[in-house]
N, C-alpha and C positions, 0 to 999 in steps of 0.2 A: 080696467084690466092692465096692470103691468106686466109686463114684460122682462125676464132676467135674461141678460144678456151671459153667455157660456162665457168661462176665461178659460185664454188659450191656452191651449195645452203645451205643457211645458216640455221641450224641446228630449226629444229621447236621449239619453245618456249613453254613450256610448262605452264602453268598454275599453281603458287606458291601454294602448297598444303597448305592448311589454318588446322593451327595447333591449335586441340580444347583444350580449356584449362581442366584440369581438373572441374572447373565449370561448364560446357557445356556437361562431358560426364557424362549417366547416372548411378545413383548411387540406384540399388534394394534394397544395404541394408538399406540405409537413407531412401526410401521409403516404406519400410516395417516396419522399426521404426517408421515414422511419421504417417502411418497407425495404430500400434498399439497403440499407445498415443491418436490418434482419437477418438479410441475403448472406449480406458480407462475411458477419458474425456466425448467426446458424449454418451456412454450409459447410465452414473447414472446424467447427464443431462437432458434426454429422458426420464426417470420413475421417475425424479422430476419433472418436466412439466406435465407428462400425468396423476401423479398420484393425482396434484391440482383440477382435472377436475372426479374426479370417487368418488362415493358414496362409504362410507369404507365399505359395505359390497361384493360387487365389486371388491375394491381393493384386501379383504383378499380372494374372491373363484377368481377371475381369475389370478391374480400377478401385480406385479408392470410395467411389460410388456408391458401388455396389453390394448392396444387403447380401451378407454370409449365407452361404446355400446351405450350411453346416459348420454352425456357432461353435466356435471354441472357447476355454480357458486357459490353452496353451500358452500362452501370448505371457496372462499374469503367474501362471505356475513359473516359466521362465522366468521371468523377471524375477521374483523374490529369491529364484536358487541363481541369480547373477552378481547377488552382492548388493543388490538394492537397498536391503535395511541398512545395512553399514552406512549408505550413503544416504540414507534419508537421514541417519542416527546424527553422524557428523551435522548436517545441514544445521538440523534441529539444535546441537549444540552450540555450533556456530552461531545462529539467529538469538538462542536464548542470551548467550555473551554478551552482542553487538545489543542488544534491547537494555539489558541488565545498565554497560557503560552509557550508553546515550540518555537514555531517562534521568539515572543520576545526574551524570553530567550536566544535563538541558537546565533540566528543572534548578540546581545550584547556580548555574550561570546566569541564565533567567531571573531567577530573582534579585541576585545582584545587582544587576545590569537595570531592570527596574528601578529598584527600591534607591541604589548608588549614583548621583548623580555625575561624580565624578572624575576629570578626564582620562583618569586610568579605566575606570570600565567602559567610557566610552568607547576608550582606542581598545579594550577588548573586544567591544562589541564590532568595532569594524574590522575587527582581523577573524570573527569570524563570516561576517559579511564577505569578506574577501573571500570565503573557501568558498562559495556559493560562483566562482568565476573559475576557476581552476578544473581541470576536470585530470579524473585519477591518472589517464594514457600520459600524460603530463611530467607527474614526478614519480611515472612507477620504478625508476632505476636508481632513486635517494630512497626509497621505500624499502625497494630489495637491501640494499645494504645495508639500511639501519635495520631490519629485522636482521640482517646474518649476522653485525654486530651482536645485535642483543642474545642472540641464537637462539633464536625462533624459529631459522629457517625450517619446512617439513614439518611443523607443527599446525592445529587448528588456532594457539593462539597469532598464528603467524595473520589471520586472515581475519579474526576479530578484531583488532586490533585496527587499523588500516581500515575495514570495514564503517566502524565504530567514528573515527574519526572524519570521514568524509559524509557522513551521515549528520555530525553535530550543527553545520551552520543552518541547513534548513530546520532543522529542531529548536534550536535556540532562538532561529527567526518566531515560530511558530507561537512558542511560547513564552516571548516574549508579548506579543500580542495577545495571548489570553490573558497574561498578568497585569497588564494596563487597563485591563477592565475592571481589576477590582478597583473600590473607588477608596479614595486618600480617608476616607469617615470610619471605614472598618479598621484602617491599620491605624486611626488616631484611638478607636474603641479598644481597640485590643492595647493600645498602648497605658490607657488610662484603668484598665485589669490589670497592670503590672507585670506584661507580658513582654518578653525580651525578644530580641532577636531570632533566636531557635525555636521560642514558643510562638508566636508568629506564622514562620514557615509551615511548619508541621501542622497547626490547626486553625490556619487562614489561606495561606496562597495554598497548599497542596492542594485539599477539599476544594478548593474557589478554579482549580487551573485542571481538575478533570478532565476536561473534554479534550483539552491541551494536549494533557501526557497522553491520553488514549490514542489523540492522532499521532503523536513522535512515537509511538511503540508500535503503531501499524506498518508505518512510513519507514523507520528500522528495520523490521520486520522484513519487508518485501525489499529490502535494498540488501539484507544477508542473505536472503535465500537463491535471489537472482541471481546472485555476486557469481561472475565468471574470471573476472582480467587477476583479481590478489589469488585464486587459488589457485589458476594457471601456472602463476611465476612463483608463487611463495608457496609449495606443495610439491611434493615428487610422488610417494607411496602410494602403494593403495591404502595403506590405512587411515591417512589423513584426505584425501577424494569427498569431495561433495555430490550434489546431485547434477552440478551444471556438470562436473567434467563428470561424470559416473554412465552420462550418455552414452559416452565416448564405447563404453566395452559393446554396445550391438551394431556395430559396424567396425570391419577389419578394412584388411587394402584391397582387397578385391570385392568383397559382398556388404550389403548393408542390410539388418533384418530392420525394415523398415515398419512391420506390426509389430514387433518386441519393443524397436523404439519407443514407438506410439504408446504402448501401453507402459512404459516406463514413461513418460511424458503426463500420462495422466496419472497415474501412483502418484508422482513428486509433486502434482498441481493441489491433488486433494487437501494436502492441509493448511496448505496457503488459500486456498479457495473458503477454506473453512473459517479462520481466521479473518478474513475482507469479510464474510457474511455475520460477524459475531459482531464486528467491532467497525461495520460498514457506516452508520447514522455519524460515530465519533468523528471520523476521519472526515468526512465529507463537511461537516460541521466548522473541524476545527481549521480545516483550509480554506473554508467562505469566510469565517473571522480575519483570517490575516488578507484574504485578500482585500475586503472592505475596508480595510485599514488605510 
């Protein structure tokens, strides 16, 4: 009688421990940071909103806190018959200008500056490197008088202008860096299609440097509509007033209507607000490019 000896069983298999990444495991203190950035943000969010909506006598016995007992539209009915549109009108003219100059601008220089390797664009290029050091408080009093030469003063092109120009070196930075990515194979292709110089630009680097100009036209954008210090000093009327000084009419020398503010504060935000969320992927895009650079 033989005997079959059992073979041993083979060792249980266990179940490969799934290794979390540090991604995956949680992190209190990033979530208590990101909570109190919440705070930061969400609260003077929350008493600009609520405070659009309250009677200012309201707003000063109960606080800025406090939910409307008795929700108005006072606040925006005023603001529109204060001259608002006028000053969002101008704003919007303004902005379009300074966007219109700076993109041509960039985008011309840009290529140049690229494509040229030559000491003269070089030493363009560092003159406008250099505006990136300079700040406007600096030469606003060569500024003033070359606009009253040219007699600009009290005009909107007084503040496009000036705008436009202190805007170019970060633009030009910008896109010059999306222009170096195109690579030397395309521009020898289009060379060897018998494409010149102008045919090039227009249906190589422009198409190729999108992401580019979208961010120099956001980054324009929100540098005209903020602009406070050129319409200050280069402005007198109300009819040339933007929105930064257009504040100014809800608060006199003794009182301040501090909900008509407010709600003028958010009228003016709205289309800038809209504008960041339209053209929001470009711009963050095309300032990770230059900075990896």
């Amino acid at each position: 009688m033989t005997t079959t000896s059992a073979a041993p069983a083979a060792p249980a298999r266990t179940a490969p421990r799934r290794r979390r990444s540090l991604r995956d495991r949680p992190n209190p203190l990033a979530g208590l940071g990101a909570l109190a950035w919440l705070l930061v943000v969400g609260v003077p969010l929350y008493a600009l909103l609520v405070a659009t909506f309250q009677q200012t006598e309201e707003y000063r016995t109960a606080g800025p806190l406090t939910v409307p007992a008795d929700p108005t539209l006072d606040n925006y009915v005023g603001a529109f018959g204060s001259g608002l549109i006028t000053f969002v009108w101008n704003t919007m003219l303004v902005t379009a200008g300074v966007v219109a100059i700076v993109v041509v601008l960039s985008v011309m220089a840009g290529y140049a500056i690229v494509r040229s390797r030559t000491w003269l664009t070089n030493g363009f290029f560092r003159v406008f490197l250099l505006g990136l050091a300079i700040p406007s408080q600096a030469v606003i009093i060569p500024v003033y008088l070359i606009i009253v030469q040219l007699d600009f003063y009290d005009s909107l092109l007084a503040v496009v202008l000036p705008t436009a120009a202190f805007a170019l070196p970060v633009c030009v930075l910008i896109l010059t860096g999306s222009m170096r990515d195109i690579s030397d194979e395309l521009y020898e292709a289009m060379a060897l299609d018998g494409a010149g110089a102008g045919r090039t630009f227009l249906r190589l680097v422009v198409p190729l440097s999108r992401s580019g100009i979208s961010t120099i036209a956001v980054y324009a954008a929100l540098q005209a509509w903020n602009g406070f210090l050129f319409p200050l000093i280069l402005t007198q009327s109300a009819g040339t007033r933007v929105i930064t000084l257009g504040l100014y009419e809800f608060q006199g020398q003794y009182r301040v209507d501090i909900p008509g503010l407010l709600t003028a504060v958010v009228l003016a935000t709205v289309p800038l607000f809209l504008v960041y969320l339209v053209a929001r992927r470009s711009l963050i895009s095309g300032l990770m490019g230059v900075g990896g650079k």
